[in-house]
C-alpha positions in Angstrom: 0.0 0.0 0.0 2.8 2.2 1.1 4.6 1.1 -2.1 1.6 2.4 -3.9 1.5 5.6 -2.5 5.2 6.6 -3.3 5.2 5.5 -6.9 1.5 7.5 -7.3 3.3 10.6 -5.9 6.4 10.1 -8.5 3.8 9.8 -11.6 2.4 13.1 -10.4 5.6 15.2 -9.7 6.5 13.8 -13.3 3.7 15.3 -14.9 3.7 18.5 -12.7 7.1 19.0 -14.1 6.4 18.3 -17.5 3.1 20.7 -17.4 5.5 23.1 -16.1 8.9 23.1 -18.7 5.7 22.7 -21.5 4.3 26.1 -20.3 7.6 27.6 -20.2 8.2 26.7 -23.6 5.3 28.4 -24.7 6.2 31.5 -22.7 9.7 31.8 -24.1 9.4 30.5 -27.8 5.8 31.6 -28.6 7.6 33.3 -32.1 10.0 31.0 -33.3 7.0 28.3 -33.7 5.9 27.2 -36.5 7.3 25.8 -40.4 9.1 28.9 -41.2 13.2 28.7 -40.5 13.2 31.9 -39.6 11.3 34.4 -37.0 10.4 38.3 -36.2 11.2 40.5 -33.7 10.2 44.0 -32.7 12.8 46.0 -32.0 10.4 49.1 -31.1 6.8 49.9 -30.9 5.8 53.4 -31.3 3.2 55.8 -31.6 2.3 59.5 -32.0 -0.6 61.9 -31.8 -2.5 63.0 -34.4 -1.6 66.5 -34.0 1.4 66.2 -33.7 2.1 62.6 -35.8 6.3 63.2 -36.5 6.7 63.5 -32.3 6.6 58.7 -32.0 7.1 57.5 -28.2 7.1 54.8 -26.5 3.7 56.1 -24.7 1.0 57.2 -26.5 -0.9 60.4 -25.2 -3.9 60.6 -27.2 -5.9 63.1 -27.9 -9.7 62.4 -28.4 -10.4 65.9 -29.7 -8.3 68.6 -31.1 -8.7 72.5 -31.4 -6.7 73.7 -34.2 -6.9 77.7 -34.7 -7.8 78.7 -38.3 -8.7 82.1 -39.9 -12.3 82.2 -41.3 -13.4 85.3 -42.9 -10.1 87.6 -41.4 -10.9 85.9 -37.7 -8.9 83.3 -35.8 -11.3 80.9 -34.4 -10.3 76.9 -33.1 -12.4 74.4 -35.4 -12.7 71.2 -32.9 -10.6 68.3 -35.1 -10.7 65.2 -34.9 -7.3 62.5 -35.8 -6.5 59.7 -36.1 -3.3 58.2 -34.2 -0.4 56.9 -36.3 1.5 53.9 -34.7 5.6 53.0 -36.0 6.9 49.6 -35.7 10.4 48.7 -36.1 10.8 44.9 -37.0 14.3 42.2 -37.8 14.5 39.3 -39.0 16.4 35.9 -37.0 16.7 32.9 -38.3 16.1 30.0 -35.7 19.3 28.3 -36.9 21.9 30.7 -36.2 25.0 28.2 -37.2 28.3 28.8 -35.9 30.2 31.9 -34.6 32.8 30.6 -37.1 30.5 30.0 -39.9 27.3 32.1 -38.7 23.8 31.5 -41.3 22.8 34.4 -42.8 18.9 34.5 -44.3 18.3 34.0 -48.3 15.7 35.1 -50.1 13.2 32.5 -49.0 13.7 33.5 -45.5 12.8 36.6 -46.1 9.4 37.3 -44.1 6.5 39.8 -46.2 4.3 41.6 -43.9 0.6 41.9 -45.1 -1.3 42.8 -42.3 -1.9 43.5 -39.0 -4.5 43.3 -35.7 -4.7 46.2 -33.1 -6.5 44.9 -29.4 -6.5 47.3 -26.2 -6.9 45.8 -23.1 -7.0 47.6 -19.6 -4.5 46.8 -16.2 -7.7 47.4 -13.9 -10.3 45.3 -16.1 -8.9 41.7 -17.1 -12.1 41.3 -19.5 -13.0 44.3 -20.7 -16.1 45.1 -23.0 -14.9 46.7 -26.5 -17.5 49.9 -27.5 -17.9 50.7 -23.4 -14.8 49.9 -21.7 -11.8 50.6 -24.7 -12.3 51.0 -28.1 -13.4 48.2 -30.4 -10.6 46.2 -32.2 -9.9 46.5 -35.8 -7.5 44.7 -38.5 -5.4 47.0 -41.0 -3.8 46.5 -44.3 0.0 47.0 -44.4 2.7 45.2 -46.5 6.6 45.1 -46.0 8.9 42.7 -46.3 11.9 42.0 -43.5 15.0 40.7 -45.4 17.4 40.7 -42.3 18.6 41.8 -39.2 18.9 45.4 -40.1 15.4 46.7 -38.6 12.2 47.6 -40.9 10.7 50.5 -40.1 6.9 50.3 -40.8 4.2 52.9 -39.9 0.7 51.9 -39.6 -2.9 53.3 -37.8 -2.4 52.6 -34.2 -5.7 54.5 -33.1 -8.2 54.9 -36.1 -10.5 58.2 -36.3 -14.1 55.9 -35.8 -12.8 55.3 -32.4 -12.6 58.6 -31.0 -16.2 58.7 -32.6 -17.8 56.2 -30.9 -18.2 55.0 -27.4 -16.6 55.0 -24.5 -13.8 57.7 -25.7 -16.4 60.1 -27.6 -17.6 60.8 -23.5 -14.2 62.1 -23.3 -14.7 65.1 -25.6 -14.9 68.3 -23.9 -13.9 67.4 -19.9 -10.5 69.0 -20.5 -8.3 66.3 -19.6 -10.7 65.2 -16.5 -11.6 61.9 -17.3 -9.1 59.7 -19.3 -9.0 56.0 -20.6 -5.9 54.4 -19.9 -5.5 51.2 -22.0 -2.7 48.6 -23.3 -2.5 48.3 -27.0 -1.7 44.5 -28.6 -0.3 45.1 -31.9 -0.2 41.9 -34.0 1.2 41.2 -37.4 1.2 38.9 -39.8 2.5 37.5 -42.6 4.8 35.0 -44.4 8.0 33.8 -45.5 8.6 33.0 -49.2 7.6 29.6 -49.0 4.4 30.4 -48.0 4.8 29.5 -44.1 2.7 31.9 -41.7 5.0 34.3 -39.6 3.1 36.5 -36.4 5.4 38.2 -34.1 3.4 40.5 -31.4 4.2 43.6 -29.0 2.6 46.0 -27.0 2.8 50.0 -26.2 0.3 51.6 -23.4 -2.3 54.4 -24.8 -3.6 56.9 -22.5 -7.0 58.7 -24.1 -8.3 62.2 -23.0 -9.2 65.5 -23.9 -5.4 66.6 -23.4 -4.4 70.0 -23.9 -4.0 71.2 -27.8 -0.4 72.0 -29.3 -0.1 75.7 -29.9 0.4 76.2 -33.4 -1.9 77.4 -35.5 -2.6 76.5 -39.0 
């Protein structure tokens, strides 16, 4: 009986342990799976305001409405504008066999990984679940095409926030509070595509977007 017990007890600390190294596994290697020999990573994920869309961080402060001063009949008056938020990804190409330091792989021309599009998620810190169109904005797919040939970084800008959004529910209750009330959400960026021989490539990363009626830049147009 006693024999029973101990070899019971074995079996399941076998199995614990395997549940755990296969989880780790998962954690560690979720973008070097699949057929394709070779693998994407983000060096950066950016983004920028509408208003001002050449100023890309690493934070996104956006802006759900802005006032931008124009001259109508001889008289400067702000015209409430609404933008849409660009977003900047800077992507490389690895190869999961790297070789040698002596004789190190480099990728060919099938390796090389064309980008085709792309999926754009928020989530929130403070809500695990949280309900698109009333707690963030709804999430969308884009159209964008690039192809990675190496390890020199890609740049590759795309729509990080799209103009609907700041439209709709919840962020259109933003509008007009003056910075009050704001939204702060995590965006998942997701992009996909596929190496020359047709194997499908993802490679994921993340950048935090804070929504509110922030203050407006001071040029005028």
């Amino acid at each position: 009986m006693m024999r029973n017990r101990r070899v019971t007890r074995a079996l399941e600390a076998i199995v614990v342990g395997l549940a755990l190294a296969a989880s780790a596994a998962c954690a560690g290697g979720a973008q070097t799976q699949g057929r394709s020999p070779g693998y994407l990573v983000i060096d950066a994920l950016l983004g920028a305001s509408g208003a001002t869309p050449t100023k890309f961080a690493n934070t996104l402060d956006s802006d759900v409405v802005t006032n931008v001063k124009q001259t109508v009949n001889g008289q400067q008056v702000s015209v409430p504008t609404v933008y849409e938020d660009p977003g900047e990804v800077q992507i490389h190409l690895n190869l999961k066999d790297l070789g040698t330091s002596a004789n190190p792989t480099a990728p060919t021309a099938a390796n090389q990984i064309t980008i085709t599009r792309y999926h754009v998620e928020y989530m929130r810190s403070d809500n695990p679940n949280p309900t698109q169109g009333v707690d963030v904005p709804y999430a969308f797919d884009g159209a964008v095409t690039a192809t990675i040939t190496g390890s020199s970084p890609v740049t590759i800008g795309f729509i990080l926030v799209r103009v609907q959004a700041k439209q709709e529910a919840p962020l259109v209750s933003l509008i007009g509070d003056g910075g009050q009330g704001a939204i702060s959400t995590i965006a998942k960026v997701t992009f996909y595509g596929q190496d020359q021989a047709g194997n499908q490539v993802s490679v994921s990363g993340t950048i935090s977007v804070n929504f509110a009626d922030w203050a407006d830049p001071t040029s005028s147009s």
